[in-house]
C-alpha positions in Angstrom: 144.3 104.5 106.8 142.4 106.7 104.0 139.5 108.9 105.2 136.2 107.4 105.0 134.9 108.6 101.6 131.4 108.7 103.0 131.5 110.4 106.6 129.2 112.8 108.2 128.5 114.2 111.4 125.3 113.6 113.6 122.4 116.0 112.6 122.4 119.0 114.9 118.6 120.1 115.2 119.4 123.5 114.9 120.6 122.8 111.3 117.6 120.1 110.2 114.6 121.7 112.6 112.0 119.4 112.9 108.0 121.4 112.4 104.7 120.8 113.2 102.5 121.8 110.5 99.4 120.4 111.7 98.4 124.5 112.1 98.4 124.8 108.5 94.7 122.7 108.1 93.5 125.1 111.0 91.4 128.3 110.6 93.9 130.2 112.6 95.7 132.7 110.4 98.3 133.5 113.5 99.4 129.9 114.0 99.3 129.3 110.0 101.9 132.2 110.0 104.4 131.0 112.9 104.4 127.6 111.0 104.9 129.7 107.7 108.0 131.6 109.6 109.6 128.5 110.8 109.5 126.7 107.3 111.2 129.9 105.8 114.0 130.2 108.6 114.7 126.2 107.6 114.2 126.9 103.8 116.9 129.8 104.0 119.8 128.2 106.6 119.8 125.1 105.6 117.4 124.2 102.4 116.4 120.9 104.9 113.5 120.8 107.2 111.6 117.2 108.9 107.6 118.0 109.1 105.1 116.3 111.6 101.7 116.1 112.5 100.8 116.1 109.0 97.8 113.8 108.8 99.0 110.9 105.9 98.2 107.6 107.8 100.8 105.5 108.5 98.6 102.3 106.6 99.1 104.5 103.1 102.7 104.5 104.1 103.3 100.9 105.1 100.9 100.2 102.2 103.5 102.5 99.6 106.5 100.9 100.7 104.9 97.3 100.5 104.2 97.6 97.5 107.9 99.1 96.3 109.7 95.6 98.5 107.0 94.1 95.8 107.9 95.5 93.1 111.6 95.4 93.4 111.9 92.1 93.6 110.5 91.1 90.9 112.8 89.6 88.5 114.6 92.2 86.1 113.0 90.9 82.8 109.7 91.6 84.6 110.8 95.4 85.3 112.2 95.2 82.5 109.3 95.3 80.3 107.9 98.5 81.6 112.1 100.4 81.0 112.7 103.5 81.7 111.7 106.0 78.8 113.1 109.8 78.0 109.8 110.9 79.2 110.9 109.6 82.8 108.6 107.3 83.2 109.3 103.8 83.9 111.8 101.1 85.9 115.3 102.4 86.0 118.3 99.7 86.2 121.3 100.2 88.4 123.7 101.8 86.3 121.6 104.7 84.6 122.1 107.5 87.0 125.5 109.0 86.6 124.9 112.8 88.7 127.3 115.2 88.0 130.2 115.5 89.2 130.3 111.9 90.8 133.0 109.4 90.2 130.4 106.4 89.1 126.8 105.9 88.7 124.8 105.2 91.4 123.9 102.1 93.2 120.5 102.2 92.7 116.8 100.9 91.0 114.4 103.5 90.5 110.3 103.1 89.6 109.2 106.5 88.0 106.0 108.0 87.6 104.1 111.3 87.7 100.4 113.0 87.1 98.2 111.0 85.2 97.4 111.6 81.7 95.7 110.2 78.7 98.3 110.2 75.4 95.2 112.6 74.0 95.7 114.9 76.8 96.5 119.0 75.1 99.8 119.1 76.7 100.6 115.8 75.5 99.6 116.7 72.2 101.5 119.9 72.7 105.0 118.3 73.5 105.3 119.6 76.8 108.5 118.4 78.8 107.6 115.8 81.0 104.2 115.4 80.4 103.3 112.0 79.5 101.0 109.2 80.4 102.6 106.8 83.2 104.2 103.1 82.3 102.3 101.4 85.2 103.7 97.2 85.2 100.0 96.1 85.3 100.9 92.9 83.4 104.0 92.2 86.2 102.2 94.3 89.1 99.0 94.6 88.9 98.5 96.4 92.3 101.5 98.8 92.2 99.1 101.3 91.1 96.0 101.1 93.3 98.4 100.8 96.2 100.9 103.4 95.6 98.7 106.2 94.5 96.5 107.3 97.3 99.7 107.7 99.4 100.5 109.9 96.2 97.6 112.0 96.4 97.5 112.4 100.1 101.4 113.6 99.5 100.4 116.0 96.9 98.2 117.8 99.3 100.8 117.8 101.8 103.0 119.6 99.5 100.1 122.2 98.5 99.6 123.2 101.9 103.8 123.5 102.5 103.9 125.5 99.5 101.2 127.6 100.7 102.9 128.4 104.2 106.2 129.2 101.9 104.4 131.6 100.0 102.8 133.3 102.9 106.6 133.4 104.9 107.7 134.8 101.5 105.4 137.8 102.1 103.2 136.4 98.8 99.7 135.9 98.5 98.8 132.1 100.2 97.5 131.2 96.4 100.4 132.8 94.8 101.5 128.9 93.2 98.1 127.5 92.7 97.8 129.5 89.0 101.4 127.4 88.3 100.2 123.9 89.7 97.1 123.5 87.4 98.6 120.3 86.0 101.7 119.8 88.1 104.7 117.9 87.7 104.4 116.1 90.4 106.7 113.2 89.9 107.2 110.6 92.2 109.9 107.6 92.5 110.4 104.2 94.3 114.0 103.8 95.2 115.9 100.4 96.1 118.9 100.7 97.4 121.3 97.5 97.7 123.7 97.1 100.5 127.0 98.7 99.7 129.9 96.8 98.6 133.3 96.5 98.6 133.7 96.8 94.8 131.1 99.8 95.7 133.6 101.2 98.2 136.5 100.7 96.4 135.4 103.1 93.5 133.4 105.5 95.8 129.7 104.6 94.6 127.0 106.3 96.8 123.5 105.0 96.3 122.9 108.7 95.0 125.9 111.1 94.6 125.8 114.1 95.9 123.6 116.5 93.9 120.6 119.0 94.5 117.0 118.1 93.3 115.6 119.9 90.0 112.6 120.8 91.4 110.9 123.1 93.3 110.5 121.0 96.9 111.2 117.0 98.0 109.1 115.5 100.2 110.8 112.4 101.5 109.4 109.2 103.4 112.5 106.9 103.9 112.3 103.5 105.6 114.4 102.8 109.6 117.7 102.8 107.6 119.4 105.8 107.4 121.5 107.0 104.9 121.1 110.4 103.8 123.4 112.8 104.3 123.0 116.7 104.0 125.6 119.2 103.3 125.1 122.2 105.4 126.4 125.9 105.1 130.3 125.0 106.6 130.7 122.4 103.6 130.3 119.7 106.0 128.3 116.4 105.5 125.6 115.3 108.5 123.7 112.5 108.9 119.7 113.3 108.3 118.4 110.2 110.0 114.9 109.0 109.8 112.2 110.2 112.6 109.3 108.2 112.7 106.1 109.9 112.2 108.2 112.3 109.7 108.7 113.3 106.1 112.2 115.0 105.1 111.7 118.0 103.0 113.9 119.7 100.7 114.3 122.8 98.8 114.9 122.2 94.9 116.9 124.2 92.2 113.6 125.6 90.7 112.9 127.4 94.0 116.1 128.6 94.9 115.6 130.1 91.5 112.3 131.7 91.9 113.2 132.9 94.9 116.4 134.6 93.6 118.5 132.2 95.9 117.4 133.5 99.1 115.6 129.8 99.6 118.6 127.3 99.8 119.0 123.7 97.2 121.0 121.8 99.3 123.3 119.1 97.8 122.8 115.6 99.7 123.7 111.9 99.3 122.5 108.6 100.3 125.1 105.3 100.9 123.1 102.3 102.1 125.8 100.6 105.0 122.8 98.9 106.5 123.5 95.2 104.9 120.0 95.6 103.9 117.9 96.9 101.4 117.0 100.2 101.9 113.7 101.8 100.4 112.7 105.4 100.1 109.8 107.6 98.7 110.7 110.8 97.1 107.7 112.4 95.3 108.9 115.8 93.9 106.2 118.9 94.1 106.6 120.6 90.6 105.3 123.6 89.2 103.3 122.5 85.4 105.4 121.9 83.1 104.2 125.2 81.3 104.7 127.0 84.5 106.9 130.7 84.2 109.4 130.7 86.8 110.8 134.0 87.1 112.4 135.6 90.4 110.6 139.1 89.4 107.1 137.7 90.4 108.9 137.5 94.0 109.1 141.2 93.5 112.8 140.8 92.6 114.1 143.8 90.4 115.3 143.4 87.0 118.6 144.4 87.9 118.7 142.2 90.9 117.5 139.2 89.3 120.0 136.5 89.1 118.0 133.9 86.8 116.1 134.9 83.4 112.6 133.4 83.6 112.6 129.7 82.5 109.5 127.0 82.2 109.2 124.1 84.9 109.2 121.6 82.4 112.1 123.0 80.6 114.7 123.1 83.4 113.9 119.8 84.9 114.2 118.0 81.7 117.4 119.7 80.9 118.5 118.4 84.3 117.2 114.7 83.2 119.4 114.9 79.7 122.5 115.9 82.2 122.2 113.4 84.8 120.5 109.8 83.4 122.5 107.8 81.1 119.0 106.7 79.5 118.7 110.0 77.8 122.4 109.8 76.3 122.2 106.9 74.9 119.7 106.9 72.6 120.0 110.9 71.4 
């Protein structure tokens, strides 16, 4: 019998800590800090980290993932008319997403979106990388919008306050990446996973290949399923399983490179077994797409810096154009 294509091991908790970071709304600068520390320690082994106590109520999460089940199954020519565009913004049809290195695209619907803005916004006007006003299916689904995006917002504060604790456990000022999150690039996605196949199987089709995010950090909500799998520092593939009352969070490539690599972009994977559709909510904490990310503002020395400096908006898109048939075919 061949070896299971798609195995990992149970999560050891060691490896995929689990934090409270309900210290980091307090007034208390020690307990801000030992939150701060354990983030860092998670960051650096293995890029993966689950957070608690984080205040989003669990009605903006059932409310988010209500209205993805909606959305989803509406009828392709529905989500059709609001396609995927090379500004990443959009519905996404199984077959598009082809990340490196992986045998076959992946088995998967996507819903795009990101920050809000007008087409007579500067940066729009500027041609900024990424920055472009939302395709929202208000014709189709009228209340995707008003439903999704104050779980959105309430995310987007959860990830200012993580990035906050990072850059105080990276010995930086607590506002060191408020400057570069004027206009972030805070993108979020609805993903449908179908059941797995055996034509699936047969060719080795995950729902995502393995891969590392762009970004600069993940946070995840993902529905009882399970399904995602994390590669940790022995090249070995575990299970990160969903806790209720948790987000996953992840370390992106745009970190690892401002930090000079000593924060850790995990590759992971996701292969829906369940024989059920499986939904998750990645939203994507980026930097503006303007935003200077160089390792020497970590105080990393010329000579010791691995990366030259590079824009947000530049690298992720660059990533896009690599990884999403969408982009190739129309170039």
């Amino acid at each position: 019998m061949t070896q299971d294509f798609a195995t990992a091991q149970k999560t050891s908790w060691s490896e995929i800590p689990i934090i409270s970071v309900s210290a980091l709304g307090s007034s208390n600068q020690s307990n801000k800090e030992q939150v701060a520390s354990q983030i860092i320690d998670a960051a650096t082994i293995s890029g993966f980290f689950y957070v608690k106590d984080h205040g989003i109520a669990e009605t903006l999460i059932d409310q988010a993932f209500q209205a993805s089940r909606d959305f989803f199954a509406l009828p392709e020519e529905k989500k059709a008319t609001i396609a995927v565009n090379q500004d990443q913004r959009g519905w996404m049809a199984q077959g598009l997403s082809n990340l490196e290195g992986s045998k076959t695209h992946d088995a998967k619907e996507v819903f795009f979106w990101g920050w809000d803005v007008e087409a007579n916004d500067p940066d729009v006007a500027a041609g900024l990388p990424l920055v472009r006003p939302n395709l929202w299916p208000d014709q189709v689904a009228p209340t995707l919008k008003p439903d999704l995006l104050p779980y959105y917002h309430q995310v987007v504060e959860l990830g200012d306050r993580l990035l906050s604790a990072i850059a105080v456990g990276l010995g930086q000022d607590s506002n060191f990446f408020k400057s570069r999150y004027k206009k972030p690039l805070t993108r979020g996605q609805l993903v449908f996973y179908p059941p797995s196949q055996l034509g699936d199987e047969a060719v080795e089709r995950f729902g995502a290949a393995a891969h590392s995010d762009f970004g600069a950090l993940t946070i995840l909500m993902q529905d009882s399923l399970g399904g995602l799998q994390v590669q940790n520092l022995a090249g070995d593939w575990i299970e990160a399983p969903p806790i209720p009352g948790t987000f996953v969070c992840n370390i992106g490539d745009l970190l690892e490179r401002w930090t000079n690599k000593r924060l850790v972009s995990t590759k992971h994977r996701v292969i829906n077994r369940s024989n059920k559709a499986r939904f998750s909510i990645p939203i994507f904490y980026d930097p503006s797409s303007d935003a200077v990310v160089d390792p020497k503002e970590m105080g990393i020395s010329e000579k010791a810096a691995i990366f030259p400096p590079i824009t947000a908006g530049e690298h992720i898109a660059s990533r896009n154009k690599r990884n999403f048939s969408h982009y190739k075919k129309r170039e």
